[in-house]
C-alpha positions in Angstrom: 60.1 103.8 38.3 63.1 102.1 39.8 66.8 103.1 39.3 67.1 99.4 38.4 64.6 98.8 35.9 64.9 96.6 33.3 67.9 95.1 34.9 68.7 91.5 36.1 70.4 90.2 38.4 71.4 86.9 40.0 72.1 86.4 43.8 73.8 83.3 44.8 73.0 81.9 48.3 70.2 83.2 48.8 67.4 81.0 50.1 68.0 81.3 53.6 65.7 83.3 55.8 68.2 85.0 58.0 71.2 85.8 55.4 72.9 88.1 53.4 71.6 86.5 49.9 68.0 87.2 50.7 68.1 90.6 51.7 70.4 91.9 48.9 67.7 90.2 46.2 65.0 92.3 48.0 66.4 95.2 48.2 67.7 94.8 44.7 64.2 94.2 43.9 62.8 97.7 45.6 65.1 99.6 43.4 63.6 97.9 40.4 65.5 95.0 39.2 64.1 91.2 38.4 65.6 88.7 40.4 67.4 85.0 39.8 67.6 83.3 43.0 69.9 80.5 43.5 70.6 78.2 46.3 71.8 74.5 47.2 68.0 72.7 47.2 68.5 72.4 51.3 66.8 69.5 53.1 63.9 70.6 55.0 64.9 68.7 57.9 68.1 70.6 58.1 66.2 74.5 58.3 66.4 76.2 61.7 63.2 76.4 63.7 62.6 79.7 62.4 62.6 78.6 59.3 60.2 75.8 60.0 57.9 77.5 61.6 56.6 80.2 59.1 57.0 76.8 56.5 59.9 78.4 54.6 60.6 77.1 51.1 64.1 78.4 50.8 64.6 80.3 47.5 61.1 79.6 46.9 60.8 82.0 49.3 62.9 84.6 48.9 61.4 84.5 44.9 57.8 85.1 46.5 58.7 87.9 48.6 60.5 89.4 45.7 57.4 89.1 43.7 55.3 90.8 46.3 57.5 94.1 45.5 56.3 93.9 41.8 59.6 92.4 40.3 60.0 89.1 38.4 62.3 86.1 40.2 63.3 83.0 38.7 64.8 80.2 41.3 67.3 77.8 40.3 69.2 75.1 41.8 73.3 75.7 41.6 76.0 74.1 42.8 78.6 77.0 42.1 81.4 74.6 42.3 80.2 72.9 39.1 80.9 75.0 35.2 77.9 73.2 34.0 75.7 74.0 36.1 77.1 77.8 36.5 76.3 77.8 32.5 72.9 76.8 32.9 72.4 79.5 35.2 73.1 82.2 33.5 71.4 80.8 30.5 68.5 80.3 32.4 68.6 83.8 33.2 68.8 85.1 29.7 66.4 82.7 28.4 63.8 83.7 30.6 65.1 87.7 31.1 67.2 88.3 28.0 69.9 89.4 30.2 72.0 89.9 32.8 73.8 93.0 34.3 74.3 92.2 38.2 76.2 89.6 40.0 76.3 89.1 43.7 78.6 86.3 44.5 77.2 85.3 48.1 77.6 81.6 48.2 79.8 79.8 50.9 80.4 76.7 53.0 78.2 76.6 56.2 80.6 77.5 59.3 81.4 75.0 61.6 84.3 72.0 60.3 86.8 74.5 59.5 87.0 76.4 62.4 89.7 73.9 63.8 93.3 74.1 65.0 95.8 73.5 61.1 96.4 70.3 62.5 92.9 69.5 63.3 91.6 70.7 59.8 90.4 68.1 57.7 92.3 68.6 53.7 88.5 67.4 52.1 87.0 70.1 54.2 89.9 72.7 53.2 89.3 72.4 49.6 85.1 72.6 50.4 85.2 76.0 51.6 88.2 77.3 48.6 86.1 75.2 46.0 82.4 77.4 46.8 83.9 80.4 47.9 86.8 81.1 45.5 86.4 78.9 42.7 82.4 79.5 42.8 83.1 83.1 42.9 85.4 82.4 39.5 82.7 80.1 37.6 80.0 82.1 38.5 81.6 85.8 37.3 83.4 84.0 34.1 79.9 82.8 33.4 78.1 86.6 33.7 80.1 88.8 32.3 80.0 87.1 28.7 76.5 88.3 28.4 77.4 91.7 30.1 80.5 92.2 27.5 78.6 90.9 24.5 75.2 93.6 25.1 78.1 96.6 25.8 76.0 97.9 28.9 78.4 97.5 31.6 77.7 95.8 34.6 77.9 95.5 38.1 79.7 92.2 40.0 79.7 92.6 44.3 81.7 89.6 45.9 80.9 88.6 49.7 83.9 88.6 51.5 84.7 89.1 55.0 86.1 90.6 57.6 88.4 87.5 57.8 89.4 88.8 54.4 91.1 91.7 55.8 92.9 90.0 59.4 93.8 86.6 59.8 92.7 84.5 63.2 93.5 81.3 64.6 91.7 78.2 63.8 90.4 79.9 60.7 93.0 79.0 57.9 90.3 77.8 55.1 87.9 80.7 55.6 90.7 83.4 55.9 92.3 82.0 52.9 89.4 82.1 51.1 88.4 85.2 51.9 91.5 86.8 51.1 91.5 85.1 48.1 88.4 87.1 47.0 90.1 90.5 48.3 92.7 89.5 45.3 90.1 88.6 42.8 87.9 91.2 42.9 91.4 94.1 42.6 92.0 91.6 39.5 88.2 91.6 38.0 88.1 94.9 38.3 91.1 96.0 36.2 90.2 93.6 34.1 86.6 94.9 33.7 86.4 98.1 34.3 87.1 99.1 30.7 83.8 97.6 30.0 82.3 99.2 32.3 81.3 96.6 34.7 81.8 97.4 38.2 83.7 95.1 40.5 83.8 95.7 44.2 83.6 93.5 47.4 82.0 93.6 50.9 83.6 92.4 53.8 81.0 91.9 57.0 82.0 91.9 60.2 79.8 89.6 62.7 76.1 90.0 61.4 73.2 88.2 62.7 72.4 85.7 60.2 71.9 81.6 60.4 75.6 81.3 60.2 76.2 82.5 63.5 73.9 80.6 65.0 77.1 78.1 66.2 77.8 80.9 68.6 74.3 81.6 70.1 73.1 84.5 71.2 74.2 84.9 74.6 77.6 85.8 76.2 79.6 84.9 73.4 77.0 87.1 71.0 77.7 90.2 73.6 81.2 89.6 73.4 81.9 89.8 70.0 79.5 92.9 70.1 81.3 94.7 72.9 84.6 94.4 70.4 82.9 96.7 68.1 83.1 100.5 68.5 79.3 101.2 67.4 78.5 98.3 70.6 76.7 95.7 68.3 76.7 93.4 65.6 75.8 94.2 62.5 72.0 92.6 60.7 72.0 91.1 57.2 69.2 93.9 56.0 72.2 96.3 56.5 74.6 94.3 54.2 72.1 93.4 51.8 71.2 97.2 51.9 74.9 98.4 50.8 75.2 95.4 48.5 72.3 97.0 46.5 73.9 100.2 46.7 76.8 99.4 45.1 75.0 98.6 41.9 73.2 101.8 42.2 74.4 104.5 39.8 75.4 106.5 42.6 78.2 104.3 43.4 79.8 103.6 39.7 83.1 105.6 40.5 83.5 102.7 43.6 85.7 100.2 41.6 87.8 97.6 42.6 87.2 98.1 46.4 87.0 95.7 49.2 85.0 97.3 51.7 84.5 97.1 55.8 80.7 97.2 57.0 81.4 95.9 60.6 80.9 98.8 63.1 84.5 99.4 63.2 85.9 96.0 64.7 88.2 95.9 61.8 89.4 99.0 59.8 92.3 97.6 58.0 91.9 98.9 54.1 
């Protein structure tokens, strides 16, 4: 018997082989819970080699490897940008669970365009990376906790944020505003839902070895950013997805309304 039995919960962004999304649904899934998987219906010409070569299905995938753990996954196409198709997620999820008690907000614009000088940062590609990350975070918890209010059972809602969340950098206006942005939110959320006793709290990674940091490499500039890290590396997405889980354990319900570092100490800001 899992601590999370019985439970469902849907993981946004989370057909990608190397990321965040993927290893919170698993680990989700050890502790018990059945899984809705969500991602953007990628190309296959666009996957990483990695990908390619073990013939990934993105959240295909990630649903199949849930499945090998004994737990139920249902995969669905979202854009999180869109209410309508946010709707037909969730009730997708309760037609084919008959609930829905856990939220991971995990979906964001792919890295790269915005990381620009202010002047150099294209307004279409601005509103991109606010539209998934901040008003996708809004649809897709509006959408969730109707079904989490209505069956009186609480509920647990983690938001991916970020370091850049916490300290602002050059030539990273979108995705520190954004991230911010989510900081704000999830303070917001969880006054707001905390009396229903849904649990609200965010994560903010520091630099983690998944597909989005493959701009960087993995060579000197991958050392360097390690070296700025007390602990000496970077972090992996099996440790965030790890605490993500955790946080919709019972062992974390008195953890409300917290936006919290997991970066080997690069950034300790509260």
């Amino acid at each position: 018997m899992g601590e999370l039995d019985g439970k469902v919960a849907i993981v946004t962004g989370a057909g990608r082989l190397r990321g965040i999304g993927r290893t919170a649904a698993l680990h989700l899934a050890e502790l018990g819970a059945d899984l809705v998987v969500t991602g953007t219906g990628r190309n296959p010409d666009s996957y990483p080699d990695d990908e390619k070569a073990v013939g990934w299905r993105d959240v295909e995938s990630t649903a199949d490897e849930v499945r090998e753990k004994g737990r139920r996954a249902l995969t669905l196409i979202v854009d999180v940008t869109s209410q309508e198709q946010v709707r037909n997620m969730v009730d997708s999820a309760l037609e084919e669970f008959g609930r829905v008690d856990i939220l991971i907000n995990n979906a964001a614009y792919q890295i790269g365009a915005d990381r620009v000088p202010i002047l150099d940062l294209d307004p279409d590609i601005y509103d991109r990376v606010m539209d998934i990350k901040v008003k996708g975070t809004f649809l897709c918890t509006k959408a969730a906790i109707k079904p989490m209010i209505d069956k009186g059972e609480g509920g647990k809602i983690v938001n991916i944020s970020s370091g850049a969340g916490k300290r602002g950098s050059a030539n990273m206006l979108a995705y520190n505003a954004a991230n911010f942005a989510i900081v704000g939110m999830t303070q917001s959320m969880a006054r707001e839902l905390g009396p229903h006793g849904i649990n609200v709290n965010a994560v903010c990674p520091g630099v983690v070895d998944t597909y989005r940091m493959d701009l960087h490499g993995r060579g000197e500039r991958w050392e360097q950013m390690a070296s700025n890290a007390p602990i000496g590396r970077n972090g992996t997405d099996d440790e965030v997805g790890a605490f993500c889980a955790y946080l919709c354990s019972e062992a974390a319900s008195w953890i409300h309304g917290q936006s919290i570092n997991i970066n080997g100490g690069t950034i300790m800001e509260h």
